[in-house]
N, C-alpha and C positions, 0 to 999 in steps of 0.2 A: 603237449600244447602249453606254450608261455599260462601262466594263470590271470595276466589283463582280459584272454580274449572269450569271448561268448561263444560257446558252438552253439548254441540256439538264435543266434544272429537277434535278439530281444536287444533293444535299447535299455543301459544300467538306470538304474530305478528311480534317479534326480534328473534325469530327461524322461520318465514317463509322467512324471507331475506336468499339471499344467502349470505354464510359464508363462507370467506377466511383463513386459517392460514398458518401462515410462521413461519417454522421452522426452525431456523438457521439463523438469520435474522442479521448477519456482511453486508458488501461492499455491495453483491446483491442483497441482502435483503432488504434493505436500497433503492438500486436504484430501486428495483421491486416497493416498496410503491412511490414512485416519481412519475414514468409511470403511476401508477393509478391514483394518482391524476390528470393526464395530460391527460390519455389516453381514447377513447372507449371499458369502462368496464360495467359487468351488472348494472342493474337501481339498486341505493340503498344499495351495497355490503357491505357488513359488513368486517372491514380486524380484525381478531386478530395475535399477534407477539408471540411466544414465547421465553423467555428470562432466562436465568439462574442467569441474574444479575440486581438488585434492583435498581440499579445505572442510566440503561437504558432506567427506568419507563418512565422520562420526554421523552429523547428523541424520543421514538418511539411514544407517544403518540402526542406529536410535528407532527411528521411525516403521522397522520391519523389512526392510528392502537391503539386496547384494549390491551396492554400490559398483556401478563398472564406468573406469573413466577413457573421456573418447569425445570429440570434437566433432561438433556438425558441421565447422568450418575446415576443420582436415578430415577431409575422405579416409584415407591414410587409415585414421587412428580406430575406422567405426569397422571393420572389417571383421573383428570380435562379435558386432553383432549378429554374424551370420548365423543361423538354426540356434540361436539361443534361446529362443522365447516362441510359446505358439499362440499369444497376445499380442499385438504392440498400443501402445495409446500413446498419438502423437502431439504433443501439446507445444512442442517450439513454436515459435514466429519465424518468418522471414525475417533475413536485413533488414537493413534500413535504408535501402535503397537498391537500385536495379528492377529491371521488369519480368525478373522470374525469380522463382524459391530454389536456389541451390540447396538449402539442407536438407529439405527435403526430397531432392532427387538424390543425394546424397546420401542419406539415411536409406531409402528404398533399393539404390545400389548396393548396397551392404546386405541388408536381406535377402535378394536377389542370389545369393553366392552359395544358398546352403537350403534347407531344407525351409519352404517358406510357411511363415503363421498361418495361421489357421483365421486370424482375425486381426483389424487393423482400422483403430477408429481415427478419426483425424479431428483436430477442433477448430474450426475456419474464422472464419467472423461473417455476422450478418450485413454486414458493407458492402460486400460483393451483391448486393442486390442495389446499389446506389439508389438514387431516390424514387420514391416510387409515388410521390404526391398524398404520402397519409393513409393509401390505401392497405388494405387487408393482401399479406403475400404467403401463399404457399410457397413450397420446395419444387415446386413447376414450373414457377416462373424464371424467365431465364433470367441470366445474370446480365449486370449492368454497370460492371464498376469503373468509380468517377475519378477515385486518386490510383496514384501509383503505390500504393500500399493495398488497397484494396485487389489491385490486380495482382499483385504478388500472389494474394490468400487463392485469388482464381487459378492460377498456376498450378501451385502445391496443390487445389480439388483434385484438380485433372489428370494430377501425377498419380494422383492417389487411387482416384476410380478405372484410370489405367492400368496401376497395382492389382488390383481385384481383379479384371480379367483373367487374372493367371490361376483362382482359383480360390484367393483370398476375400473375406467377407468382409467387404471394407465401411464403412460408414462415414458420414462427412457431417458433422454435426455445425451449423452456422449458430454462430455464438452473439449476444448483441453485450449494453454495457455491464458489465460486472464489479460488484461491490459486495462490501464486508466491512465489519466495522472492527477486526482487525488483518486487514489489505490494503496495502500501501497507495493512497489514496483511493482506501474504498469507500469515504460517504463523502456528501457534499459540504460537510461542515469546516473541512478550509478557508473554500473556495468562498465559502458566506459569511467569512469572516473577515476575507477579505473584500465585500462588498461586491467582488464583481456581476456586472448586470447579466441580465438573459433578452431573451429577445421577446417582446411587445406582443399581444395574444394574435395577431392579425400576421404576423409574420412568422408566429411557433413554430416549430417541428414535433411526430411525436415519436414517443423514446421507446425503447422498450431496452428491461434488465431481469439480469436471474442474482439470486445472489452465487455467491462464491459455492457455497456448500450442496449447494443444490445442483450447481453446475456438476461437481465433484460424484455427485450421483448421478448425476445423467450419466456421465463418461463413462461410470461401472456396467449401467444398465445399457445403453450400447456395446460394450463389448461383450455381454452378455445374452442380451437380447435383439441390437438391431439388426435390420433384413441384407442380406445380399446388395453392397452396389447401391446402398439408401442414404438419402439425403433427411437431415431433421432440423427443423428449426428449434430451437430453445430458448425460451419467455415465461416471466414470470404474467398473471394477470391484468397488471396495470392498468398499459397501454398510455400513458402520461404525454400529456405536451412537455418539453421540458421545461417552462418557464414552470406550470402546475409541482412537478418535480419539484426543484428549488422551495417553492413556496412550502409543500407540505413539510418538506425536510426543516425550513427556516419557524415554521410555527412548531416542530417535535424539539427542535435545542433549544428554544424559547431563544431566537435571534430575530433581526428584523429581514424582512421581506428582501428580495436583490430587485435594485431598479428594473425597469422594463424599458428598454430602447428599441428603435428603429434596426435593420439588420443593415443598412448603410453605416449606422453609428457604432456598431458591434463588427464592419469589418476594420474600423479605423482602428481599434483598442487589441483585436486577436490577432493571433497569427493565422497561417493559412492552413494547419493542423487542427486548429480548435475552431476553426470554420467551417473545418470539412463537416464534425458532428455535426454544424448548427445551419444544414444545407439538405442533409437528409432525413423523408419522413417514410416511416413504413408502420405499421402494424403487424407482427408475426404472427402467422397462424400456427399453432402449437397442436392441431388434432393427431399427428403424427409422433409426435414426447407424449402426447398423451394415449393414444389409442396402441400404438406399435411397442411403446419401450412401457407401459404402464407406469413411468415418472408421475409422483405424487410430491408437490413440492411444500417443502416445509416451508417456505415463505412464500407464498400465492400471490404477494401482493408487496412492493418497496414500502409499503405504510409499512404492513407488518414485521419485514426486513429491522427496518431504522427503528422501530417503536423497539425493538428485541433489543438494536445494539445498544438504544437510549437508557434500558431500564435498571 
């Protein structure tokens, strides 16, 4: 008998480890591999990164993770994903235009081909609940999304909780804004620098954010912990108007306050991107991050976020 082959037909002993991969591996992805190096994860875990760019070899290998390069834009190249991982954590975006998420039908054809994870969390955005008037939203509520970006993230849900039928534990975590005070526009003190206004108390919206790091743990404790085919919002405490926002952020740099205008005079200045934000109000209800995934966030609150980055 050749000596490659197994007569006991056992999988060789770096596929019985459990096997992580991270798709989309920018800002969270990054801070996701951090947490594991710090955190209570499985014995022995194996993490792979996937990367579209050659460049990022060192660093993610730096980082703990088998760099494996492969394009969510060429199908083609992801076919290597198949029965490699019995994790996936899928953190890409869609395009930037179009009304469905090819990479991620993309990505799930490739898994598709071989032996499939065992788990597979997805990180959405909370947009896809489009406006809700300010009100308090669970994961029950149906969706309602207002831009073409938004509908994208409804797409890839759907592709995803379709995924899990097949036998996978999938999770769809709706993400709202995320900051860090080193994330490439993660606090508002540019923006306050540059003076630009927010919108008038009568015409608010209000906000909700996690920070980055805390995000970075949610995703661990989903793939760890969330249910079958589950949906979770994730927020920090706040619940801020966003003009409120700005203001506290502007008294923690010791800068001055951002005017307050009318939302007529605030479409004349933004583009139709930065309107969308300032069109949507909701409140997330978070008893599911909290109850299901036992997420304990180390910043509960954007004061205590920025008062961290500031000190």
């Amino acid at each position: 008998m050749p000596s490659n082959q197994n007569p006991s037909g056992a999988l060789p002993a770096r596929f019985r480890r459990p096997r992580l991969l991270i798709v989309g591996c920018g800002d969270v992805g990054v801070r996701v591999l951090r947490a594991l190096s710090q955190g209570d994860n499985p014995p022995r875990l194996r993490v792979l990164a996937l990367t579209s760019s050659a460049e990022r070899v060192a660093e993610l290998r730096a980082l703990g993770a088998e760099p494996l390069l492969g394009n969510l834009d060429a199908p083609a190249t992801l076919r290597r994903l198949a029965g490699v991982a019995t994790h996936v954590l899928h953190l890409a975006p869609p395009p930037q235009s179009g009304a469905t998420d090819p990479r991620t039908a993309a990505l799930l054809a490739a898994l598709r081909l071989r032996t499939l994870p065992k788990t597979l969390v997805y990180a959405s955005t909370s947009g896809v609940y489009g406006d809700c008037g300010g009100a308090w939203v669970a994961e029950t509520r149906a969706v309602a999304p207002a831009t073409a970006r938004a509908r994208r993230r409804v797409h890839a849900e759907q592709s995803v909780r379709r995924f899990g039928r097949a036998g996978v534990r999938a999770s769809v975590l709706r993400v709202p804004g995320i900051y860090a005070p080193d994330r490439a526009g993660g606090t508002p003190e540019a923006r306050l620098r540059r003076g630009t206004p927010v919108l008038r108390a009568q015409d608010d919206v209000v906000t909700n954010h996690i920070h980055a790091d805390d995000l970075a743990r949610a995703c661990l404790a989903a793939l760890w912990r969330g249910a079958p085919q589950r949906i979770y919002n994730l927020s920090d405490e706040s619940q801020l108007p966003m003009g409120d926002y700005f203001d506290l952020a502007a008294d923690l740099y010791g800068l001055p306050r951002p005017p307050r205008i009318a939302r007529s005079e605030m479409a004349e200045q933004l583009g139709a991107m930065q309107m969308s934000f300032m069109s949507e109000s909701r409140r997330l209800d978070t008893t599911r991050m909290a109850c299901e995934l036992g997420l304990r966030l180390a910043y509960p609150t954007v004061e205590q976020g920025l008062r961290a980055a500031n000190a």
